[in-house]
Phi, psi and omega in degrees: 000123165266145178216138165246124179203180191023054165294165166249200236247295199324304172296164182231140131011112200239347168081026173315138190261083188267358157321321194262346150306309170331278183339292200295355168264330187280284241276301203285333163299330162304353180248345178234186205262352172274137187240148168221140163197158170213147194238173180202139185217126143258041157282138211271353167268090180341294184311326184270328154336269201319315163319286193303264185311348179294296222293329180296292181308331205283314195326279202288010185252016199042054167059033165258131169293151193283150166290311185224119145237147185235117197245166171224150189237164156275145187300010189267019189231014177321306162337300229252354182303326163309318177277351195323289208311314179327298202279300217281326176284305213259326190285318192276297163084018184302140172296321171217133133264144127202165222193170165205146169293158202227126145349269160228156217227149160261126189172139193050029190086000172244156178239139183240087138219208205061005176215152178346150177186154194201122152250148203217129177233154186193116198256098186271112210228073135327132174043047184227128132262173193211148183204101184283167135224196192233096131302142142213143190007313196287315192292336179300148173280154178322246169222313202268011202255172213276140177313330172288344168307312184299314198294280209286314162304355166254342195069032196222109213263126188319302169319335158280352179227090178289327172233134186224131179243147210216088173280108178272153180261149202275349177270343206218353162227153202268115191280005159279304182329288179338290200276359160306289191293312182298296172353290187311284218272356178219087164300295169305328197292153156289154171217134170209163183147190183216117181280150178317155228192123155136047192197129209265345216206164158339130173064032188232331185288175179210159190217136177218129176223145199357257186273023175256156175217097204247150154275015225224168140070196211249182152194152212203163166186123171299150169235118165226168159118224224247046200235186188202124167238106181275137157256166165212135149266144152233089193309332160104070168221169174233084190311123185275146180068213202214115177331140225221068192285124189284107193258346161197138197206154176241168199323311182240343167257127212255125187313287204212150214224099159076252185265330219250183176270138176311302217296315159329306192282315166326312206264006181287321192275313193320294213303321192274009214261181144243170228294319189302299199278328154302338178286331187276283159056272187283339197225358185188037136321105162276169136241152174223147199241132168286123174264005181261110171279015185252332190299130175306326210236101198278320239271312184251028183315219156232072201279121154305108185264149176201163214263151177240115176300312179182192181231196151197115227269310169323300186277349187091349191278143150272146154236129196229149179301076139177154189290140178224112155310108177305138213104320179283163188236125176232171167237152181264167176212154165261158171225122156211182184291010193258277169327320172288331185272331174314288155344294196279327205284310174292356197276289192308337137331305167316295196251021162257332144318349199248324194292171209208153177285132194056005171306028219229134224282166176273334190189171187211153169227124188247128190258123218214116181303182203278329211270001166297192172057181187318328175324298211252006203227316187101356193242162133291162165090346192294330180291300191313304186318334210257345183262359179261324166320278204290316196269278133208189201261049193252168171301129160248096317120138187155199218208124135298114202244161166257047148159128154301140178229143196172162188253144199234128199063242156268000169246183196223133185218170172295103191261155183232141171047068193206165191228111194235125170237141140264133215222128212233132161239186208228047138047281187271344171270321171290331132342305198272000000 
């Protein structure tokens, strides 16, 4: 599985010729048997929604019922959450559903928000199986319990789940826990996904697995069989300065970065910085923590992004949202619509640099933060636009989550203002 993240400065824009990605996605649908599409409707009638996208999806699915749908509806359609599952079964005829409320909806080549939205990605999956579940909080094994505790609550044996997709609702289950325990107990699986989103307090978000419509807990769905499942993360972010070895730190706070005091290296970084970059500095100042303590090339780690909490002007110390380990190598980063587009445009780079002729995904599904979208870019459309340029022209579909999930090395963790896509292929026609 590939996953690309925390590029730096260092790379530059490389002048990729992505017309032959294009090619190579018309080539490579034409060799497999997975059908995919996805649609999207802002029309303000929950019922004429749900219609407008099927009848779009049934079009492109030549009138075959989906194997899989994964719908996102927007809160402006809260009244109907209930009933979704219903409406959304008689329209469609998915063998599995699941879903969530949404922020805002992605589908079809659009990001749809501040007004109604119903986005719909849906899949016809020879020789894939699929296993939705439901979880909540009360139902997780301990932080300490044994792999086989996971196995038997999912019904799911690691050789059987290569991929796992996972929508949590962000009030009522703790998504470190989740992803901790999954992590332990299904190692090789991918994990991706996003929490649910349009809803401010307990019980106002919805989760729907097939005729269900629950406010609580995790929904999910395994994947084995004849699939492939890629991440790509993108932190939106822009690295400062220079890589940082941490020689003494206590759980979340870090003493001393080589000889100096973190606030010493910060204030080093200010002075040398220019006037654009002080101002982010002052307004949007990341860390970013390598978590493989094994990487040769700090310059091209797998940076873990977190928020810089706070300081302490005596002693020199940072406190920063993540444990941070003496051993470990961090960096400082900025975030703006600049650094995010920078950001994304090198990951994507990256990784069609990585492809092969016809290698190229069938569908893609994106978990894209709240603080994204016209919030942070002033346009609509900038992620989907810039991964169907640059990447190819496939269904596309997703959701504005209040946290991303996707992985950075070998564990998997809960991302903020970050663009988490799964990226979906066909194992054996590429082969052939």
């Amino acid at each position: 599985m590939l996953c690309v993240v925390g590029l730096t400065e260092q790379r530059r824009r490389r002048g990729l010729d992505t017309s032959r990605f294009r090619q190579m996605a018309a080539s490579g649908r034409e060799k497999q048997n997975l059908r995919w599409s996805s649609a999207v409707s802002d029309s303000p009638s929950f019922t004429e929604a749900v219609n407008q996208a099927s009848e779009q999806i049934l079009a492109n699915l030549d009138g075959q019922h989906p194997d899989l749908a994964v719908v996102f509806i927007s809160s402006h359609h809260a009244p109907s959450y209930f009933t979704a599952p219903e409406v959304l079964a008689e329209a469609l005829g998915a063998k599995v559903m699941i879903g969530c409320s949404a922020a805002g909806v992605i589908g079809g080549g659009q990001e749809v928000e501040r007004r109604p939205g119903i986005a719909i990605s849906a899949a016809v999956l020879p020789g894939v199986d699929i296993k939705p579940f439901h979880l909540n909080q009360d139902e997780l094994p301990s932080p300490d319990a044994a792999p086989r505790e996971w196995h038997s609550l999912l019904g799911i044996q690691p050789e059987d789940c290569p991929a796992i997709m996972l929508l949590p609702d962000p009030y009522t289950l703790r998504s470190d826990h989740l992803l901790a325990g999954l992590d332990f107990a299904y190692p090789e699986a991918v994990k991706i996904g996003g929490l649910a989103s349009g809803g401010g307090r307990p019980g106002t978000n919805a989760l729907f697995v097939d005729e269900k419509s629950v406010r609580s807990g995790a929904v999910g769905v395994a994947f084995n069989g004849d699939l492939v499942v890629e991440t790509i993360v993108a932190q939106g972010c822009r690295p400062i300065g220079e890589p940082h070895l941490v020689t003494e730190s206590e759980i979340n706070v870090i003493s001393k970065l080589g000889d100096q005091t973190p606030l010493e290296v910060l204030r080093e970084l200010f002075d040398a910085a220019e006037t654009r970059d002080k101002r982010l500095i002052r307004r949007s100042l990341q860390i970013g923590i390598i978590m493989d303590r094994l990487a040769q090339d700090h310059s091209e780690g797998e940076f873990l992004i977190r928020n810089v909490l706070g300081a302490d002007d005596e002693d020199g110390t940072l406190a920063v949202g993540e444990v941070v380990q003496e051993g470990q190598v961090v960096q400082f980063f900025v975030r703006d619509a600049q650094a995010a587009d920078e950001d994304l445009r090198m990951i994507l780079e990256e990784y069609i640099d990585n492809l092969d002729d016809g290698d190229v995904p069938a569908s893609a599904l994106l978990f894209s933060c709240l603080g994204r979208g016209q919030y942070l870019y002033g346009t609509p459309d900038h992620d989907t636009t810039m991964f169907t340029d640059m990447v190819a022209d496939i269904p596309i579909a997703g959701f504005f989550s209040n946290g991303e999930i996707g992985p950075i090395g070998d564990q998997t963790f809960l991302h903020g203002y970050s663009a988490s896509f799964a990226l979906f292929k066909q194992p054996s026609k590429l082969k052939s």
